[in-house]
C-alpha positions as a Python dict, from the first residue, in 0.01 Angstrom:
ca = {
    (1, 'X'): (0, 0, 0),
    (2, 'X'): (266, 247, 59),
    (3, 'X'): (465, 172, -232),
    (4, 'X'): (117, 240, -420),
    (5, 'X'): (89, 569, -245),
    (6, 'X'): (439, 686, -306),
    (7, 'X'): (439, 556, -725),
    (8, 'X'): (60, 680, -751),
    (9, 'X'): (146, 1078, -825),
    (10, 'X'): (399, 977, -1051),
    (11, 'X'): (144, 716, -1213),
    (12, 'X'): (-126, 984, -1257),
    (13, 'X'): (160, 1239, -1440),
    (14, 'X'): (221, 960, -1693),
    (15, 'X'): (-161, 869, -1748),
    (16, 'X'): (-284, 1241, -1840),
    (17, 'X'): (-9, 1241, -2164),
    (18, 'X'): (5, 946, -2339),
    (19, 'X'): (-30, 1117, -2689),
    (20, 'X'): (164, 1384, -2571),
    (21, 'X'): (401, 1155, -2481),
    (22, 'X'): (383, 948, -2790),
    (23, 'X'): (373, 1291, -3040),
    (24, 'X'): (767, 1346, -2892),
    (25, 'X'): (872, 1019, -2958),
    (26, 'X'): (766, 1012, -3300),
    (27, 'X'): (875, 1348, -3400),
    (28, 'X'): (1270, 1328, -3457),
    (29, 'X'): (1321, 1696, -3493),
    (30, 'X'): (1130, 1772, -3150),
    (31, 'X'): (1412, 1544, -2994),
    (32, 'X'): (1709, 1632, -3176),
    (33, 'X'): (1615, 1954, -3109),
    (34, 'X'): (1620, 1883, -2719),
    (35, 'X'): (1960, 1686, -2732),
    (36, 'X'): (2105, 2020, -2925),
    (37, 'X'): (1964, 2234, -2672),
    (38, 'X'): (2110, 2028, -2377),
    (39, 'X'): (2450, 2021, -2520),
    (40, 'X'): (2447, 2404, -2538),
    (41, 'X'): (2313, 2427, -2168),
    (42, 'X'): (2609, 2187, -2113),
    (43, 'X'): (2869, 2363, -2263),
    (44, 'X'): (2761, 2703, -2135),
    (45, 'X'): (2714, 2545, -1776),
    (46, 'X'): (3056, 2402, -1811),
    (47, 'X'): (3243, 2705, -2004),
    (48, 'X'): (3090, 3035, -1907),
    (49, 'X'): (2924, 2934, -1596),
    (50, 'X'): (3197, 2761, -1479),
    (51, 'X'): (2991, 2445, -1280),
    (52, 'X'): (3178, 2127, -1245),
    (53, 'X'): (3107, 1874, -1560),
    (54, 'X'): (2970, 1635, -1276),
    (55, 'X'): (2722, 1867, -1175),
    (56, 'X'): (2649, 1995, -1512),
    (57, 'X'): (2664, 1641, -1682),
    (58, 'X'): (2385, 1536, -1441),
    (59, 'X'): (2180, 1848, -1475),
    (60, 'X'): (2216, 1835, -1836),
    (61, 'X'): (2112, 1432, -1843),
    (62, 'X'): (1738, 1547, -1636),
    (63, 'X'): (1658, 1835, -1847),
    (64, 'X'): (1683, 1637, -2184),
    (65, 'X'): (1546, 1300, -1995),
    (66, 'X'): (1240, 1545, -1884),
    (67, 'X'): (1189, 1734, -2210),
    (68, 'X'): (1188, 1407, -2416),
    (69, 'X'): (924, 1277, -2242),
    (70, 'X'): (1042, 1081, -1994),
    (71, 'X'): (855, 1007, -1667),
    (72, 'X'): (1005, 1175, -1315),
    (73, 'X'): (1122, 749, -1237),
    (74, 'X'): (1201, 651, -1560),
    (75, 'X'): (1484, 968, -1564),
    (76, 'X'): (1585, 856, -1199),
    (77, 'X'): (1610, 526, -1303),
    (78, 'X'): (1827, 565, -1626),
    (79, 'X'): (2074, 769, -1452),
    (80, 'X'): (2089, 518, -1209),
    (81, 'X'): (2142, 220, -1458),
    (82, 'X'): (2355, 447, -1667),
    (83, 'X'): (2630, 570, -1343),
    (84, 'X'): (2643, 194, -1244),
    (85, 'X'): (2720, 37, -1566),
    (86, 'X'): (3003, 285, -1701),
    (87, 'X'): (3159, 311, -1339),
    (88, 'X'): (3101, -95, -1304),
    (89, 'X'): (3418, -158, -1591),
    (90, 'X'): (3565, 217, -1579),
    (91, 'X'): (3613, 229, -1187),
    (92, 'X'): (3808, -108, -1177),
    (93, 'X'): (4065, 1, -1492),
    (94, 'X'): (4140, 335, -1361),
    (95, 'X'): (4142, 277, -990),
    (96, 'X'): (4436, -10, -1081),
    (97, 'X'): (4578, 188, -1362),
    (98, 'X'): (4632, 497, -1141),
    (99, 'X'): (4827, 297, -853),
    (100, 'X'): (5025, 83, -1149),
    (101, 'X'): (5102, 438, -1231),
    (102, 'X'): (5195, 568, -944),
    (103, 'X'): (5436, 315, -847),
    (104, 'X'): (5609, 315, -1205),
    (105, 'X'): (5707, 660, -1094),
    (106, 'X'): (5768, 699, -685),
    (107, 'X'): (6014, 397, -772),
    (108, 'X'): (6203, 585, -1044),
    (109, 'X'): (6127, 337, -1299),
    (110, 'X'): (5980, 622, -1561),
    (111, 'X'): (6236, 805, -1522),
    (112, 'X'): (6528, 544, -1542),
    (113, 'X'): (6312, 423, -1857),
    (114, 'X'): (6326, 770, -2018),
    (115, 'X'): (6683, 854, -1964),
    (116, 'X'): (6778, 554, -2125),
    (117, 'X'): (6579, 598, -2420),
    (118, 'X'): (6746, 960, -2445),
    (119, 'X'): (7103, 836, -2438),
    (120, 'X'): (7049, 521, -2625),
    (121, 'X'): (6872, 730, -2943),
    (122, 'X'): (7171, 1035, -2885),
    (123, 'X'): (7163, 1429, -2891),
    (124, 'X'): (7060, 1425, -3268),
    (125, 'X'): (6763, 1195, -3189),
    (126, 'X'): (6689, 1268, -2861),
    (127, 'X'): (6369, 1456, -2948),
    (128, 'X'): (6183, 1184, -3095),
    (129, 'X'): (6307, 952, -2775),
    (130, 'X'): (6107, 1210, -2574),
    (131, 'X'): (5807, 1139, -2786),
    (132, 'X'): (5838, 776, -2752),
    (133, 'X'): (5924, 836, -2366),
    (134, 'X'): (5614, 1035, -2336),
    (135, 'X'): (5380, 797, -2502),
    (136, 'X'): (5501, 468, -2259),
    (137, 'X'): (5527, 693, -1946),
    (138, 'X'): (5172, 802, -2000),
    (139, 'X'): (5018, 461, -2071),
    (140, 'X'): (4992, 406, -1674),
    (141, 'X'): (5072, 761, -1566),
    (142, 'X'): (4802, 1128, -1573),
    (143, 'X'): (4934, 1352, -1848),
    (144, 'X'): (5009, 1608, -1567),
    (145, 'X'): (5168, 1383, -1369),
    (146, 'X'): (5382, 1230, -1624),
    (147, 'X'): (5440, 1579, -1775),
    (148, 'X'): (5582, 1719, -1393),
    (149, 'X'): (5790, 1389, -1399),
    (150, 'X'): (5971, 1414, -1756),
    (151, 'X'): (6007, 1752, -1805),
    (152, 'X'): (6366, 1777, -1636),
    (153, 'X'): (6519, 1535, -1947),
    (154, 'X'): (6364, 1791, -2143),
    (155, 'X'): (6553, 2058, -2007),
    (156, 'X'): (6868, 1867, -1968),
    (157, 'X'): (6878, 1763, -2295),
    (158, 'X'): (6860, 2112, -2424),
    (159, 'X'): (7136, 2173, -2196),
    (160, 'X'): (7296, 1939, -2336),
    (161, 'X'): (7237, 2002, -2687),
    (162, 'X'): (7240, 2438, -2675),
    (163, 'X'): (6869, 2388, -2790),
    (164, 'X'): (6561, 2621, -2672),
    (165, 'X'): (6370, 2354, -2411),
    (166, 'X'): (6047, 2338, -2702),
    (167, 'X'): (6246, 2110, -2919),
    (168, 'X'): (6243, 1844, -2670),
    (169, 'X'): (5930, 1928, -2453),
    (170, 'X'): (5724, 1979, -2736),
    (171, 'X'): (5748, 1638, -2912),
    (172, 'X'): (5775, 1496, -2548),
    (173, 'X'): (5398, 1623, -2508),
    (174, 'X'): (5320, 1502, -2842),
    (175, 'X'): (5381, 1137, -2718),
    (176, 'X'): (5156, 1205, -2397),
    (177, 'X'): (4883, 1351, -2555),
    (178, 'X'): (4873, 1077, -2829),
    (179, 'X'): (4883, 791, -2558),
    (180, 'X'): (4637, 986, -2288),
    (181, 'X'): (4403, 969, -2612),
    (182, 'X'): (4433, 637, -2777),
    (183, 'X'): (4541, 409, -2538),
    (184, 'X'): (4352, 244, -2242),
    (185, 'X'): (4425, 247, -1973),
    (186, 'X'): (4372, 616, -1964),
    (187, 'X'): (4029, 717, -1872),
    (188, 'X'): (3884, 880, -2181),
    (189, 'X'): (3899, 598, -2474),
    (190, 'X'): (3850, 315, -2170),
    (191, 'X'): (3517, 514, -2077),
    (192, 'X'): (3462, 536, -2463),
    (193, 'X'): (3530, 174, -2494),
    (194, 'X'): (3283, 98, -2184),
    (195, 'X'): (2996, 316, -2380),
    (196, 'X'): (3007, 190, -2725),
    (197, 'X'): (3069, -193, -2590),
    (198, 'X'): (3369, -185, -2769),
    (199, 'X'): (3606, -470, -2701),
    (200, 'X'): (3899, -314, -2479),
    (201, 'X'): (4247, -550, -2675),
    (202, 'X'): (4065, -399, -3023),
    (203, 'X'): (4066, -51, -2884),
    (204, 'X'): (4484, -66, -2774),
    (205, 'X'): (4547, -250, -3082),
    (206, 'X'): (4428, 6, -3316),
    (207, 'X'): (4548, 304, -3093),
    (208, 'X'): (4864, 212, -3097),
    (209, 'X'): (4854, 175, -3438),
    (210, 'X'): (4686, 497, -3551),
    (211, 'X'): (4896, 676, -3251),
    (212, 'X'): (5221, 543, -3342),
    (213, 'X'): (5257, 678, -3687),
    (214, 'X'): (5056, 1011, -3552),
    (215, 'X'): (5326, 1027, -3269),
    (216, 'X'): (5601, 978, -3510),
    (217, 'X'): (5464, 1262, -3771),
    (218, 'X'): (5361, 1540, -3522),
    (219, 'X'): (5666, 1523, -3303),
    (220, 'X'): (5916, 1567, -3569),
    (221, 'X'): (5694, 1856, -3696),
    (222, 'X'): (5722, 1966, -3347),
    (223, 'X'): (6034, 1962, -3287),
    (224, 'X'): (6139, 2075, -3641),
    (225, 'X'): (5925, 2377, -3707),
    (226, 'X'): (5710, 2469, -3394),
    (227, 'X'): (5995, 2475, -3145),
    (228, 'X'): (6111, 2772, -3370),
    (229, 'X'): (5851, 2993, -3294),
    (230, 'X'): (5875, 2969, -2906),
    (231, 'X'): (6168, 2839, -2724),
    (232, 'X'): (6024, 2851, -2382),
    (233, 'X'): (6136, 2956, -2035),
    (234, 'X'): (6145, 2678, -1735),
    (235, 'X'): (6235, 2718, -1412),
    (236, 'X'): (6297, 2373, -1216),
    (237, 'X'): (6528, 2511, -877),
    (238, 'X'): (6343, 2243, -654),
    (239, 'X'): (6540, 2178, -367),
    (240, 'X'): (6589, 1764, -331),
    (241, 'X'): (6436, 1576, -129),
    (242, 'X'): (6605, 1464, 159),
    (243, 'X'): (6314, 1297, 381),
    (244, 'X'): (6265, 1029, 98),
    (245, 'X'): (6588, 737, 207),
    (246, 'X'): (6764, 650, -85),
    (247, 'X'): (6648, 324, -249),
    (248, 'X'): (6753, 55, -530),
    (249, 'X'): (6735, 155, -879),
    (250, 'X'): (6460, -82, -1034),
    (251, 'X'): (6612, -279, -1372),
    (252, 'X'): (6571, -149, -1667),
    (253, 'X'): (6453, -493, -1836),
    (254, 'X'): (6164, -547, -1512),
    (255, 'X'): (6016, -147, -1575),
    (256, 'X'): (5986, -244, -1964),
    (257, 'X'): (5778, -578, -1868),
    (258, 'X'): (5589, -455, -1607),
    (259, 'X'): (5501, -159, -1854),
    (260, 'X'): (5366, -406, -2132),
    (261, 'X'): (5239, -704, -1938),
    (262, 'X'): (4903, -546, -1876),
    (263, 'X'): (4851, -474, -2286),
    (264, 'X'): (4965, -807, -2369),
    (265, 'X'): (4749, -994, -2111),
    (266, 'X'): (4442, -821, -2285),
    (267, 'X'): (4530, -830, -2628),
    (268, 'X'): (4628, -1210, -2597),
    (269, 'X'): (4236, -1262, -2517),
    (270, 'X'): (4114, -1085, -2799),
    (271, 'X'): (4364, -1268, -2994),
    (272, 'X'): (4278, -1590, -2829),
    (273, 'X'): (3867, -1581, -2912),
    (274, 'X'): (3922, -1466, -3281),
    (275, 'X'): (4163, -1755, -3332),
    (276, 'X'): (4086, -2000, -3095),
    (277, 'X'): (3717, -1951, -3075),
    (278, 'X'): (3503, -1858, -2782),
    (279, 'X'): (3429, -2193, -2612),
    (280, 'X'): (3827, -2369, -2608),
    (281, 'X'): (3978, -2418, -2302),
    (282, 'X'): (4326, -2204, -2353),
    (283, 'X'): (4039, -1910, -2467),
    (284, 'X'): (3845, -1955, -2161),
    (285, 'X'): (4134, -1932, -1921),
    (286, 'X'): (4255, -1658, -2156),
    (287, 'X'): (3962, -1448, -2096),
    (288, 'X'): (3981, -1469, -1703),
    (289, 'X'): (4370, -1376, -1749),
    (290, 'X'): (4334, -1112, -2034),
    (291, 'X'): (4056, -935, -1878),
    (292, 'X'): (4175, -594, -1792),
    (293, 'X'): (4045, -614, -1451),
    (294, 'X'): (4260, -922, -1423),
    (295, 'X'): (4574, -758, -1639),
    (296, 'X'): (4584, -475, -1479),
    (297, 'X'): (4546, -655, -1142),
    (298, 'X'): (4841, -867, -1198),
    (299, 'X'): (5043, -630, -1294),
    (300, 'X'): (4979, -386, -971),
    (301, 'X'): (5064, -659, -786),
    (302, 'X'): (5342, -755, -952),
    (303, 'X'): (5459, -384, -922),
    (304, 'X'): (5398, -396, -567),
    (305, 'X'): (5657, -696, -553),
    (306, 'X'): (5931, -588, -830),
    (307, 'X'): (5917, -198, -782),
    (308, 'X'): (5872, -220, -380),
    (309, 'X'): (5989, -474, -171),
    (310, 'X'): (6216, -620, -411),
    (311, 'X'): (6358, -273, -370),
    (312, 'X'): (6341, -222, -21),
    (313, 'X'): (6033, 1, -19),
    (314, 'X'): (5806, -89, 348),
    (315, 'X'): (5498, -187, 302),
    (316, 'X'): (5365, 99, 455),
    (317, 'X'): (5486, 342, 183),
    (318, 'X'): (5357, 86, -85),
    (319, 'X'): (5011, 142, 85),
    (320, 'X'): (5031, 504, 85),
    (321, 'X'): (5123, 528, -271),
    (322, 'X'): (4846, 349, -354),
    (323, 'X'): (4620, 586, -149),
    (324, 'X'): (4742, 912, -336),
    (325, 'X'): (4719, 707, -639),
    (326, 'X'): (4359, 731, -604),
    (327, 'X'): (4269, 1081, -489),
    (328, 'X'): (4278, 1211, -817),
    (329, 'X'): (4136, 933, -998),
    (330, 'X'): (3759, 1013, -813),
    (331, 'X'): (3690, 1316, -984),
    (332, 'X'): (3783, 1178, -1342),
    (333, 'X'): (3550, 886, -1223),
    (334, 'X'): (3229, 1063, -1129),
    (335, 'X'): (3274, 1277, -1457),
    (336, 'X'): (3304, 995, -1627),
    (337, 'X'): (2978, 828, -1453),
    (338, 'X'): (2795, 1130, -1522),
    (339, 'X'): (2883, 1069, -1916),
    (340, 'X'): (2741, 755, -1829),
    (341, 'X'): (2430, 881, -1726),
    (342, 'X'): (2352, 1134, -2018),
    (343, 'X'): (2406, 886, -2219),
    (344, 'X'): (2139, 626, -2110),
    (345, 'X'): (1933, 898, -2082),
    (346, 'X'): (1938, 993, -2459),
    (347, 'X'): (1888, 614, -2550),
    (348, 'X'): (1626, 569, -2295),
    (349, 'X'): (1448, 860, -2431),
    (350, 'X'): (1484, 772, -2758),
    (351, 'X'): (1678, 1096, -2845),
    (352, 'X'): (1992, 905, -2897),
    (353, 'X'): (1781, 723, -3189),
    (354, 'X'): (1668, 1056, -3320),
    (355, 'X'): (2011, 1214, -3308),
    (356, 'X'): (2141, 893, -3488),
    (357, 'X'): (1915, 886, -3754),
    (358, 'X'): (1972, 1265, -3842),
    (359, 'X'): (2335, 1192, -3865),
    (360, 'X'): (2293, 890, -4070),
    (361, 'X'): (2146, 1168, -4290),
    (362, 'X'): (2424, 1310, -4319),
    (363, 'X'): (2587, 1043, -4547),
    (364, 'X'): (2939, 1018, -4366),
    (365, 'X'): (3054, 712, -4257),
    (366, 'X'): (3031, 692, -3882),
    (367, 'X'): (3393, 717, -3810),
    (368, 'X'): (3403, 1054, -3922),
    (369, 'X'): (3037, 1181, -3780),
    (370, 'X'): (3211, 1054, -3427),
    (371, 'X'): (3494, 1282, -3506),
    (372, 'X'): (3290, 1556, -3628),
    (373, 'X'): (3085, 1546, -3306),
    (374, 'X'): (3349, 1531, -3044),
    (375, 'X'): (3600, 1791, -3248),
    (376, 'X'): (3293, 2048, -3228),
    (377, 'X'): (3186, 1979, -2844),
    (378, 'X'): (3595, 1980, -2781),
    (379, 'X'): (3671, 2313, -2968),
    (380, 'X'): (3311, 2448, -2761),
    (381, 'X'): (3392, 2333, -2411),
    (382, 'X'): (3733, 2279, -2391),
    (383, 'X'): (3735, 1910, -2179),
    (384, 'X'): (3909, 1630, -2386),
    (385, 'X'): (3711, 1355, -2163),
    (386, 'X'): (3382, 1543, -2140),
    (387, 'X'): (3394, 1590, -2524),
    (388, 'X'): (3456, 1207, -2553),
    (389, 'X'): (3181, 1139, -2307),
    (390, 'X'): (2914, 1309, -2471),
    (391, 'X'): (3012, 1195, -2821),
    (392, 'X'): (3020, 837, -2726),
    (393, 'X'): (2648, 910, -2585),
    (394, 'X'): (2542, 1041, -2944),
    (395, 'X'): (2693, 825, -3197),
    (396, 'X'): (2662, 459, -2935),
    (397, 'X'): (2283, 382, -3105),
    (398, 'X'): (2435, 442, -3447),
    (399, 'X'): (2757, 198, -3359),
    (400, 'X'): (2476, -23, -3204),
    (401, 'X'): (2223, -47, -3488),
    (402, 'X'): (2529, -47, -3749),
    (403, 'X'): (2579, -428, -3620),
    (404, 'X'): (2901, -432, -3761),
    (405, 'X'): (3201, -606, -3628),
    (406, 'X'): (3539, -541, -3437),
    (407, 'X'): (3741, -376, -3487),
    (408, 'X'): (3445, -110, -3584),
    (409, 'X'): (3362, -16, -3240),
    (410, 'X'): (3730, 16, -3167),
    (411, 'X'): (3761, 234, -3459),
    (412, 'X'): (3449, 463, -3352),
    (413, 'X'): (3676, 504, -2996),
    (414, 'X'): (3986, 633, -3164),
    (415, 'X'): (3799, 833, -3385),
    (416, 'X'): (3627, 1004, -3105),
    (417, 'X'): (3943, 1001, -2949),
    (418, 'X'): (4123, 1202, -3227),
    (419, 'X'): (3813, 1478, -3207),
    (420, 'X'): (3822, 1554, -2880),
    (421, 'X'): (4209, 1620, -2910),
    (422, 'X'): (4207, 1876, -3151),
    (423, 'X'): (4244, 2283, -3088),
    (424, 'X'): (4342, 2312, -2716),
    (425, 'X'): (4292, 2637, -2634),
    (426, 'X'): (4178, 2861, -2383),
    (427, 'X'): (3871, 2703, -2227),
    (428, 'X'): (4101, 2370, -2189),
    (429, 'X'): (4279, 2317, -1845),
    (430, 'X'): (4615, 2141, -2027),
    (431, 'X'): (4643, 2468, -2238),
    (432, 'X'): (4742, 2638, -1920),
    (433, 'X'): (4927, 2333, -1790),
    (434, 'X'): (5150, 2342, -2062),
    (435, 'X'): (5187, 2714, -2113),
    (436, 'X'): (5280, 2768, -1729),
    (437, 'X'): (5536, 2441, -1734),
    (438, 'X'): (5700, 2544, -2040),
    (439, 'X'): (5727, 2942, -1974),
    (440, 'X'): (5483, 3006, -2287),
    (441, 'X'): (5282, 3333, -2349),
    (442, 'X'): (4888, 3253, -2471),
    (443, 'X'): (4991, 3336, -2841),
    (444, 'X'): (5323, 3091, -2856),
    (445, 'X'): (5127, 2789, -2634),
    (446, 'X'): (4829, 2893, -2946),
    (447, 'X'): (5120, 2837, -3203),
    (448, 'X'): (5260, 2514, -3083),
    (449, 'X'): (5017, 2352, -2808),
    (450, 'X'): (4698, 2424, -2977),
    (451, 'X'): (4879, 2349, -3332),
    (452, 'X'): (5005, 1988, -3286),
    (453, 'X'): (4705, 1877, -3092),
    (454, 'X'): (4515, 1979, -3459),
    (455, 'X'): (4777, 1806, -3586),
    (456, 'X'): (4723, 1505, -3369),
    (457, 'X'): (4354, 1482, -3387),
    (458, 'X'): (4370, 1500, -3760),
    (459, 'X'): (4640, 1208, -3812),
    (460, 'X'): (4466, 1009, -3604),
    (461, 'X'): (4143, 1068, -3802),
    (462, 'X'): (4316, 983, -4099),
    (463, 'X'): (4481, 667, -3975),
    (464, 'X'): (4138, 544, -3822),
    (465, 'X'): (4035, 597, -4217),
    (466, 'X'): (4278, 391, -4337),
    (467, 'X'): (4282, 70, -4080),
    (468, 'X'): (3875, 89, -4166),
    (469, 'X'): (3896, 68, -4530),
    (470, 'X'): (4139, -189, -4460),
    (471, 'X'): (3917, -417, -4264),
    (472, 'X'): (3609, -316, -4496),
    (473, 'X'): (3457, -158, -4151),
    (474, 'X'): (3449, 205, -4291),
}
């Protein structure tokens, strides 16, 4: 009886509009219409209004639930379904992923890794090393982080070299940006991945190989022509540490497996079901081991073991890294749940139908409409992962209805990936990031920031192309 009373006033709203109700659903243009006008509200909450994309992300998801025509429970219940099932996967990956990270780094590993690569590629090559550098460091590691971390081989190498700093920090950031793009485990194309169901060894596969020729490209442009028109100012005078007791250097050889265990493990079980078939024993076991929840597992632990006690690190430092490893890993997670939310709103409302049917209008295949759509909410509202977000929420009914597949859905996520990369500029956080780190002015991080994220977003569109036509996926 009490459940009756409390569902009855939301019973009697639904009863009175039925063909009201019905009239929105059928008319395409009434809904596109609201998804368009919640995107703006977004962006504007977001850009000019400055609210937090949680808070606007779930604001956004109840006025366009509400305006389609969706009952007061059905909204509650969609964002319900829609925060549990991205944060179900996401959570796991990045809470793991950030610790991995962390200990890669508080045990010196990234950096013994990177100055390696600089001295083993020499002076005259040293640039591109940094872009390499920059896109393993950043597999497991924030671009911020990874960007405080590296940036003294950038300087040293221009030391070294009697080079401005750009022409090794630039291409350095080229490698970062490409792999905090393309490559799970970073947040944005694993929360991507989540969305469009798109199978997570598929989506590193074909980032790394769209990112490594786009890495390659756009950091010897960077380092050849845009260092030239800035050649940046840092400052690094931090005093050492001296609280920190000096510890064991971890092997090269143990940094470099630990690195890529985690994308073997989960590429193996794609690899695996494709050849092996679903239902074989070796595929089965395969899948339980290849899992990213179990890769990325195993390798934390085995990071715990090889990068601190093995080097003499107590376990109650190993326990605090992993706490700090996780503070900042809870905002990027309830933004990303949020995404999550709009976007089972829009299918539950059937505006994510609408929206894909006006696209399919469009005649484009659907790689490009996904990197049409997060290029023009990137360049809007300046968030890489919020423009990634809200794309995969528009274009996921047209990947889902296309029925096509791998590696299409995996090609949809790097596509979206490249859009939301392109033009940095002002309303973006990194813009700043990078302009302070590097000693920029606005109008020299414009010239080479902004200009070889274009840069990146378009290669990567254009290599996306390619593998599709390849495959016959396009």
């Amino acid at each position: 009886m009490l459940i009756h009373m409390v569902r009855s006033p939301v019973d009697q709203w639904e009863d009175p509009l039925p063909s009201r109700r019905g009239k929105k659903q059928m008319e395409s243009w009434y809904l596109v219409l609201v998804v368009t006008v919640g995107i703006a509200a977004l962006i504007t909450a977001v850009m000019w209004l400055k609210i937090h994309p949680f808070v606007a992300l779930l604001a956004a998801s109840i006025g366009v639930g509400l305006a389609a025509g969706m009952s007061p429970d059905s909204v509650i219940q969609s964002m319900t379904s829609g925060m549990g099932n991205t944060l179900g996967f996401v959570a796991v990956v990045v809470g793991l992923g950030s610790i991995f990270g962390m200990m890669l780094e508080q045990s010196g590993g990234a950096e013994k890794l990177a100055d390696r690569l600089v001295k083993f590629f020499g002076p005259q090559q040293a640039a591109l090393a940094l872009g390499l550098v920059g896109f393993l460091v950043c597999i497991p590691v924030f671009l911020d982080v990874a960007l405080v971390m590296l940036l003294p081989l950038a300087v040293a190498a221009a030391k070294r070299t009697g080079q401005p700093v750009t022409k090794f920090a630039l291409p350095m950031l080229v490698g970062m940006a490409v792999t905090h793009a393309f490559v799970p485990p970073t947040p944005g194309p694993t929360a991507v991945a989540a969305m469009l169901g798109a199978d997570l060894g598929w989506v590193i596969t074909v980032g790394i190989a769209a990112g490594l020729p786009t890495l390659i490209i756009t950091a010897i442009f960077a380092s050849q022509v845009l260092s030239k028109v800035a050649s940046g100012n840092v400052s690094l005078d931090i005093p050492p540490d001296t609280t920190t007791p000096q510890r064991k250097s971890p092997h090269l050889g143990i940094v470099v497996a630990l690195l890529v265990l985690p994308l073997v493990l989960i590429v193996s079980e794609t690899a695996s079901r494709a050849t092996l078939g679903e239902e074989s024993p070796a595929a089965l076991w395969l899948m339980l081991v290849g899992h990213p929840f179990t890769a990325l597992l195993i390798a934390t632990l085995a990071a715990f073991y090889f990068l601190g006690k093995r080097l003499g690190m107590p376990a109650e430092d190993v326990q605090r890294i992993a706490e700090r490893a996780l503070e900042p890993a809870g905002v990027i997670l309830l933004v990303t749940g949020a995404g999550g939310v709009f976007k089972q709103v829009l299918i539950d409302s059937g505006a994510g139908d609408a929206v894909a049917s006006s696209l399919t209008a469009a005649a484009l295949p659907t790689v490009v409409l996904a990197w049409v759509v997060a290029a023009i909410i990137r360049v809007l509202q300046g968030s890489a992962t919020v423009a990634m977000i809200t794309a995969a929420g528009l274009v996921a009914p047209l990947v889902i209805a296309a029925g096509q597949p791998e590696p299409f859905a995996a090609l949809v996520t790097i596509a979206i990936a490249s859009g939301a990369s392109i033009a940095s500029h002002v309303n973006d956080s990194g813009f700043w990031l990078v302009g302070k780190f590097l000693g920029l002015s606005v109008g020299e991080t414009l010239k080479t920031w902004t200009v070889q994220e274009t840069l990146i977003g378009v290669l990567g569109l254009i290599f996306v192309i390619g593998i599709a036509a390849m495959y016959g996926v396009l």
